[in-house]
N, C-alpha and C positions, 0 to 999 in steps of 0.2 A: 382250656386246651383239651379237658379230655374230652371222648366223645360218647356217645351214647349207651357203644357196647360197653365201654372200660369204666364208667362210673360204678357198673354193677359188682358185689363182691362174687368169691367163690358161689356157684349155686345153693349149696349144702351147707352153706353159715348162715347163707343170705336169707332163704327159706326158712330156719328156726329161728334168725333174727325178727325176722318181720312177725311171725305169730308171736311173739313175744310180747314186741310191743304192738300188736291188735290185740291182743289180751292185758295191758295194762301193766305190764310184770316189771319193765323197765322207764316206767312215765315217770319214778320218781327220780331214779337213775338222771334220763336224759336233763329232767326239770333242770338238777343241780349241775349238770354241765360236766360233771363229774371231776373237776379240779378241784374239789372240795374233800374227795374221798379220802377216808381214815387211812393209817400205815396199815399194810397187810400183815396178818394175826403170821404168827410164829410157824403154824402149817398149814398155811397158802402157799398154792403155788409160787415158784421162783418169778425174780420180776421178769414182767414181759415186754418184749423192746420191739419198739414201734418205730418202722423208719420210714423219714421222709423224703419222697425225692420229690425235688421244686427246682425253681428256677423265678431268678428275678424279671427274667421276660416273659414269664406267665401271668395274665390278667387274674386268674383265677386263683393265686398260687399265693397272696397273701390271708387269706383268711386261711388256710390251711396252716401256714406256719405261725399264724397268732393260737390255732387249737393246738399247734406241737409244743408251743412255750409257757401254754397253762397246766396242759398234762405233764410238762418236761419237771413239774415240782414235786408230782407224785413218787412217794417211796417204791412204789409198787412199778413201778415204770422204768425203761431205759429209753430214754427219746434221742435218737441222732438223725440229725438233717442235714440228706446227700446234693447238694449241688449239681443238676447236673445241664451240659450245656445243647441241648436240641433246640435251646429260640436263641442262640446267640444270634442267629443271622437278621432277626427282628428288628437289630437297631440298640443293643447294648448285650455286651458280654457279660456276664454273669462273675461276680467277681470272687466268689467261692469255687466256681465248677473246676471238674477236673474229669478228664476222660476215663478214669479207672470207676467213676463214679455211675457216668452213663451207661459202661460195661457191667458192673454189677447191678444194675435195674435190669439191662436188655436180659443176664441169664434168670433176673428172675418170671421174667415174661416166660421164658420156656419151663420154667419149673414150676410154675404156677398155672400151668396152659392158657393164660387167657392172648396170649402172645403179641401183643404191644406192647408198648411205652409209651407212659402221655405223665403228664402234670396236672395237677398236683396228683403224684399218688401214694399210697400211705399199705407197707406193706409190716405184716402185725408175727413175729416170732418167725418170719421164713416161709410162714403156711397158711396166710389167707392174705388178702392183697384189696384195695379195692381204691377210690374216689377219696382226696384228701380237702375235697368241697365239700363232701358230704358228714361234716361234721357227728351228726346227731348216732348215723348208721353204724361212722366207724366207731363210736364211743361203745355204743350196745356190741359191734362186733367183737373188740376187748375185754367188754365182760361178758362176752361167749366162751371167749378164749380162756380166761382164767379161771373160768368154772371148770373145766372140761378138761385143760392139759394138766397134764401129768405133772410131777412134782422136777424141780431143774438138777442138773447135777451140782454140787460143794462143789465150788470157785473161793476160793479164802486168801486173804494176802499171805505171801511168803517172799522170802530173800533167798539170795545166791549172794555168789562171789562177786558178780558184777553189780549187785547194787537189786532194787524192789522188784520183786515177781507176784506171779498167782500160781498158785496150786491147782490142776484140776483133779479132783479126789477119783480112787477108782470107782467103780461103778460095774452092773452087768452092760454088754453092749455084742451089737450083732453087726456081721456087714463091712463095707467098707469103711476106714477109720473116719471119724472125723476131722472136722477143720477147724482151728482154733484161730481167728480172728483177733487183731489186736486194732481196734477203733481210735485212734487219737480225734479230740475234739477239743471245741472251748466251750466251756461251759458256762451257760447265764445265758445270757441274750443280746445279740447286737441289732442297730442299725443300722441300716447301708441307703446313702441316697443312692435312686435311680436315676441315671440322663437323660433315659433313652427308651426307645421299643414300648412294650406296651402298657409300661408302671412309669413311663419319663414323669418326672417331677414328684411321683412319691419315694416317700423313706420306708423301706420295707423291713419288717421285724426280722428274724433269724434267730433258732435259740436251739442250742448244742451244735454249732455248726462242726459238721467232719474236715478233719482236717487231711488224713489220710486212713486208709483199712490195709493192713499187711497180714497177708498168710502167715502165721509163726509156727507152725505146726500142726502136729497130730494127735489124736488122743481115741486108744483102739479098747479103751477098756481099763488099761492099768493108770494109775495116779502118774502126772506127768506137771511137769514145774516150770512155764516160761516167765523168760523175763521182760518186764517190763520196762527197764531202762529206756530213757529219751522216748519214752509214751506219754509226751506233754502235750499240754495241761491237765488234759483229764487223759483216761483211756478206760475204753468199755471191753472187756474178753469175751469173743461170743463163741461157744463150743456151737460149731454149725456141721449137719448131714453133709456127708461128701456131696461136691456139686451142686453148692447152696442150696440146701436143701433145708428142712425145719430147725429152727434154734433147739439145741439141748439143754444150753445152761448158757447161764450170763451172768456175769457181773461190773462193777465198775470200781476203778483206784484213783482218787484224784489228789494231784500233786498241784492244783491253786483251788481254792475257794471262789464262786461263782460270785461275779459284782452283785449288790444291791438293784440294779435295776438295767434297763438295757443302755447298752453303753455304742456309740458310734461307729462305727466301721475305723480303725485306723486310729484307735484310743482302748489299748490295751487293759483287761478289768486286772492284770496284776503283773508284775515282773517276770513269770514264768510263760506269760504265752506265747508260745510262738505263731506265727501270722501263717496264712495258707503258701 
């Protein structure tokens, strides 16, 4: 689905990407696929979250989300994949999508200036974006990214009176505040058959599906404490730049443990999840 301009990433990652690997730096990188990489050392960057938006009426859109469900086991990683529904009219509705989903792809089209939406695409901390077909590129574009950004803000679990929260630690900070994100998802991996459109008769993989993304807040500078109460199954907190702008800080709190393997559409991996 995507098209020619939109596979391309940012110029200015895409550019040091490629002499990277024309110089050999990342063949050992790409070789292993990079699902195999160790936990990130103690001062590494914070993890970097990589989101997916697909669609089960995209021809192209499962091999993307089989690379979102090998990387989703990296420590170093926060994988969520957004549903969202621009091929429902194809001939099957997408049985994760939700329109809040399609809206936060479209603002990132404008904050990323490449300004469409297509599938599979695979957008990395807020601030590079590119083709979630092109497996090998985005894998090198994330160990662009990790070399390069800046260290995340202290996200730590804490409580309130209402029941589990996160902490976001203070920090220096310029600008308009941030936005604190609260990602609910299920975590592990399911399958879904297709009926229909342009995947009819296959079972397409899915793995961290979002369940819903809520604005909970702001965070201008000083340490601020939301709660996560009914942020089931899992939930990821993303300190993001006003106006969806680049991730600050991330983390994740999960309240079920991810099944053993992928599990069917409509065959819960534990008694805490709730369904889209």
């Amino acid at each position: 689905m995507a098209t020619r301009r939109n596979i391309l990433l940012m110029t200015g990652v895409q550019a040091r990407v490629q002499a990277r690997v024309l110089a050999g730096v990342l063949a050992g990188v790409l070789a292993g696929g990079l699902a195999g990489a160790p936990p990130a050392a103690a001062d590494s960057p914070r993890a970097t979250v990589v989101e997916l938006f697909t669609s089960q009426g995209c021809s192209a859109c499962p091999k993307a989300n089989d690379y979102l469900a090998r990387i989703a086991t990296r420590p170093d990683i926060i994988a969520l994949s957004f549903s969202v529904d621009h091929w429902d009219y194809l001939g099957w509705r997408d049985t994760f999508a939700k329109p809040e989903f399609t809206r936060r792809q479209k603002v990132y089209a404008r904050t990323l200036a490449h300004g469409k939406v297509y599938t599979p695409q695979i957008v990395i901390d807020g601030a590079v974006q590119g083709s979630g077909a092109r497996t090998e590129t985005v894998a090198a574009a994330i160990t662009e990214r990790r070399a390069t950004a800046a260290r995340g803000l202290s996200i730590t679990p804490a409580r309130t009176g209402a029941g589990p929260a996160m902490r976001v630690e203070a920090a220096p900070h310029s600008g308009a505040p941030a936005e604190i994100w609260l990602v609910a998802y299920i975590p592990g991996d399911r399958m879904v058959p297709v009926g229909g459109g342009e995947n009819a008769g296959r079972s397409i993989r899915h793995a961290n599906v979002v369940l819903r993304a809520t604005r909970a807040g702001a965070w201008d500078g000083a340490a601020v404490t939301v709660s996560t109460t009914g942020c089931t199954p899992a939930c990821a907190v993303l300190v993001q730049e006003a106006g969806q702008g680049p991730i600050l800080g991330a983390a994740v709190t999960k309240a079920a443990r991810p099944a053993a393997g992928p599990q069917v559409a409509g065959q819960p991996t534990s008694g805490a999840l709730v369904g889209p």
